[in-house]
C-alpha positions in Angstrom: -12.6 16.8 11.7 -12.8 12.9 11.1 -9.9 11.2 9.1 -12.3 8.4 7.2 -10.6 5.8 4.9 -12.7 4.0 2.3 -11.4 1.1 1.0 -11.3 -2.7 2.8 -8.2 -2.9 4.5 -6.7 -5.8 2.6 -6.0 -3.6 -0.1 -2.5 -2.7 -0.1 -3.0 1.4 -0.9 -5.5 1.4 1.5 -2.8 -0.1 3.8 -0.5 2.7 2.9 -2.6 5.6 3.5 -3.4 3.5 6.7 0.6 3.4 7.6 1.3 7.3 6.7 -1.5 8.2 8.6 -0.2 6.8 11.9 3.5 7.3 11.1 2.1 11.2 11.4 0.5 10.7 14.7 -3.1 10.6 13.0 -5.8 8.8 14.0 -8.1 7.5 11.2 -11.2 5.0 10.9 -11.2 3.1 8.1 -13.8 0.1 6.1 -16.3 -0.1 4.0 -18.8 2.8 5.3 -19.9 6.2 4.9 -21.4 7.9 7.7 -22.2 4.5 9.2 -23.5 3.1 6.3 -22.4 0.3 4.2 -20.9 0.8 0.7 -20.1 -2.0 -1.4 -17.2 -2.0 -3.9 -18.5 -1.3 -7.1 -21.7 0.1 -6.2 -23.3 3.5 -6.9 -22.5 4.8 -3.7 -18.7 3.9 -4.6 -18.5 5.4 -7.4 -19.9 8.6 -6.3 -16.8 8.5 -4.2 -14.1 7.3 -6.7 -15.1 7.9 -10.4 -13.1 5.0 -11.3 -14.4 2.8 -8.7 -11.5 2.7 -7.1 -9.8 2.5 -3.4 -8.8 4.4 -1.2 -11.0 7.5 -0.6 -10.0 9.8 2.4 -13.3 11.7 3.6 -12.5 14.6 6.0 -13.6 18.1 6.9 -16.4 17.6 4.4 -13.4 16.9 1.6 -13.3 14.1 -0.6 -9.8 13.1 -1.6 -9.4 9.9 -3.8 -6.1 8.5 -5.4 -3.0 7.3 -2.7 -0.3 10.3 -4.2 -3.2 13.1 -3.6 -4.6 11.2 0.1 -0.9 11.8 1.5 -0.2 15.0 0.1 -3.7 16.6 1.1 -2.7 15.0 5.0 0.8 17.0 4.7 -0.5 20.1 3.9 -3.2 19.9 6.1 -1.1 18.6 9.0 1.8 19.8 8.5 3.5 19.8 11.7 4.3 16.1 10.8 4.4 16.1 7.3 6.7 13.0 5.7 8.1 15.2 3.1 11.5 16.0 3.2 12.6 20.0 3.5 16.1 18.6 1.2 15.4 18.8 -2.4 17.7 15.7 -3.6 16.4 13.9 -0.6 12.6 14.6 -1.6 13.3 13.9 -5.4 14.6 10.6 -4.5 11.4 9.8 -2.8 9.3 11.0 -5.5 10.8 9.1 -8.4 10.6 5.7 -6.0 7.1 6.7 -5.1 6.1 6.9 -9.1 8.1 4.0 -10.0 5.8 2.0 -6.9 2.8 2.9 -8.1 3.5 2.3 -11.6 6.1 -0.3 -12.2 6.4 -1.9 -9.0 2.7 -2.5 -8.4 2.1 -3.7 -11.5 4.3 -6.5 -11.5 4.2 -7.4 -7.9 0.5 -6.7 -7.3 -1.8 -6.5 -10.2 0.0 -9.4 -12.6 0.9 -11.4 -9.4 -0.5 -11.0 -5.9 -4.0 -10.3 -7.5 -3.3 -13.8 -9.8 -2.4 -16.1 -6.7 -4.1 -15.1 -3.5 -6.4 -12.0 -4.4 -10.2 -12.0 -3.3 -11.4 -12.7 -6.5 -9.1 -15.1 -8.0 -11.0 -17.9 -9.4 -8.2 -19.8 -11.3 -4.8 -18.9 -10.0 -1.9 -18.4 -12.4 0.0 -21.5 -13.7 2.3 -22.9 -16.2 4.4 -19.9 -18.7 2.1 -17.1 -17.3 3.2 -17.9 -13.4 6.6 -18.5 -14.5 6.1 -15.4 -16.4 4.6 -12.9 -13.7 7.2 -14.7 -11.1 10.4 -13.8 -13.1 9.1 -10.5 -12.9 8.5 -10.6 -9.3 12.2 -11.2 -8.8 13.8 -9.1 -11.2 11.5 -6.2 -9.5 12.8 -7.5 -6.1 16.3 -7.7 -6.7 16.5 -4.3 -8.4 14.6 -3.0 -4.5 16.7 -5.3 -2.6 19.9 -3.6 -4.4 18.4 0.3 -4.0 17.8 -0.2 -0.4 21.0 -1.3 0.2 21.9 -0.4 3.8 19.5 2.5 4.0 17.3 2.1 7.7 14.4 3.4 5.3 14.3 2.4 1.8 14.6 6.3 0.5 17.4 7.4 3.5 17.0 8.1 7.0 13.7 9.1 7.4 10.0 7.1 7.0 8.7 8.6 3.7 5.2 7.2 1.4 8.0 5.2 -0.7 7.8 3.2 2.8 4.3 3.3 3.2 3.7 2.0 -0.4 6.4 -0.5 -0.7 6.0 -2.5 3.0 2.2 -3.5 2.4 3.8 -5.2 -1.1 6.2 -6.9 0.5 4.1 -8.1 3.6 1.8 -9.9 1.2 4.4 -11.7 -0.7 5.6 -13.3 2.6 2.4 -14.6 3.1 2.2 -16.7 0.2 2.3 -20.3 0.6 5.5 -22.5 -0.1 7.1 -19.4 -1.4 9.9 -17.9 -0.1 10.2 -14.5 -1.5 12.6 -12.8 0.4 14.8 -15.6 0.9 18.4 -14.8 0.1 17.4 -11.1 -0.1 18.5 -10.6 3.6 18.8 -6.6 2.8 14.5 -6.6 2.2 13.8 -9.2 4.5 15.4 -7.2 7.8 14.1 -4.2 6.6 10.6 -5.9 6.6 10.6 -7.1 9.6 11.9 -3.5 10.9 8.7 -1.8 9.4 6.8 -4.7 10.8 8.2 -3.8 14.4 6.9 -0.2 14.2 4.1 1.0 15.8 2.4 1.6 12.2 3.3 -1.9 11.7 1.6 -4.0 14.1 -1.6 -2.2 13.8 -1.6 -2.5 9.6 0.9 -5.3 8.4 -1.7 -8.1 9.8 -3.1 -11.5 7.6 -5.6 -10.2 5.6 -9.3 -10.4 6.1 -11.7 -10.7 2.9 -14.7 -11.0 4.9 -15.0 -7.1 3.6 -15.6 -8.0 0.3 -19.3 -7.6 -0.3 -20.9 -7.7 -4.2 -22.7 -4.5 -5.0 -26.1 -4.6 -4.6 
């Protein structure tokens, strides 16, 4: 009855499943094996797992679960003493439209046309001139359009920890870790909320400097 997460844990989903998984009270191993063997992104024995050759993948009970929105729905109806998902139907549709608009919209412009550009694993020749300034105005239009949702919420969908939490905090985390930039600066709505999801249990253990010593080419 193993929770297994594959995926290296830089990656900011994997990071969220990591973070709803603990804000549940589960206990979940997580890296780059299968049943104590290595499996390099991109390889054969990834894509047997993702068919997109993508992370994360949940392994558990002899299921295979892959894609974030499916990972944390499978763990509420399997656990569901401490699901995340709200029994109030306004309160729960709130949380679904954020969730789709962070993994759509908000990842897009804060992870994949930015993070991914500047400090990702693989960058070889980080943005610069108009397509920086381009994929950084977006950055702060996304941000201020967060910073002005969240308002004076404890949680950025209401009162309780939901996956818009667990999806949003990873983003955030790696933009304050970016050198000679101050993302949050002047945002002072984000940046205590931040460091609140930082101070969480779930937040010590998975909000941490990345590590890309994970990355390994496929064979």
């Amino acid at each position: 009855m193993d929770l297994n997460i594959y995926g290296p844990a830089f990656s900011t989903l994997v990071r969220s499943v990591r973070l709803y998984c603990l804000e549940k009270g589960l206990t979940a191993n997580s890296g780059m094996s299968v049943d104590g063997r290595p499996v390099p992104l991109r390889s054969a024995g990834h894509f047997a797992l993702h068919p997109f050759g993508q992370v994360p993948v949940l392994l558990h009970d002899g299921n295979r679960i892959f894609e974030t929105l499916a990972i944390c729905r499978y763990l509420d109806r399997v656990f569901p003493d401490t699901s995340l998902k709200s029994e109030d139907a306004a309160s729960q549709t709130l949380v679904d439209q954020w969730t789709s608009a962070l993994f759509t919209t908000v990842d897009t412009r804060l992870v994949r046309s930015y993070l991914l550009q500047v400090i990702g694993p693989r960058v070889a020749e980080p943005l610069a001139g108009p397509a920086l300034a381009h994929a950084e105005h977006a950055v702060d239009r996304t941000l201020a359009v967060l910073d002005g949702e969240l308002g004076e919420r404890a949680f950025f969908c209401g009162v309780h920890y939901s996956l818009a939490d667990a999806l949003l905090t990873p983003m955030l985390d790696y933009l304050t870790r970016i050198p000679g930039r101050e993302w949050l600066a002047g945002r002072s709505g984000l940046e205590a909320y931040l460091q609140r999801m930082r101070q969480r249990p779930s937040g010590h253990e998975v909000l941490v400097a990345p590590d890309f010593s994970e990355l390994q080419p496929a064979g």
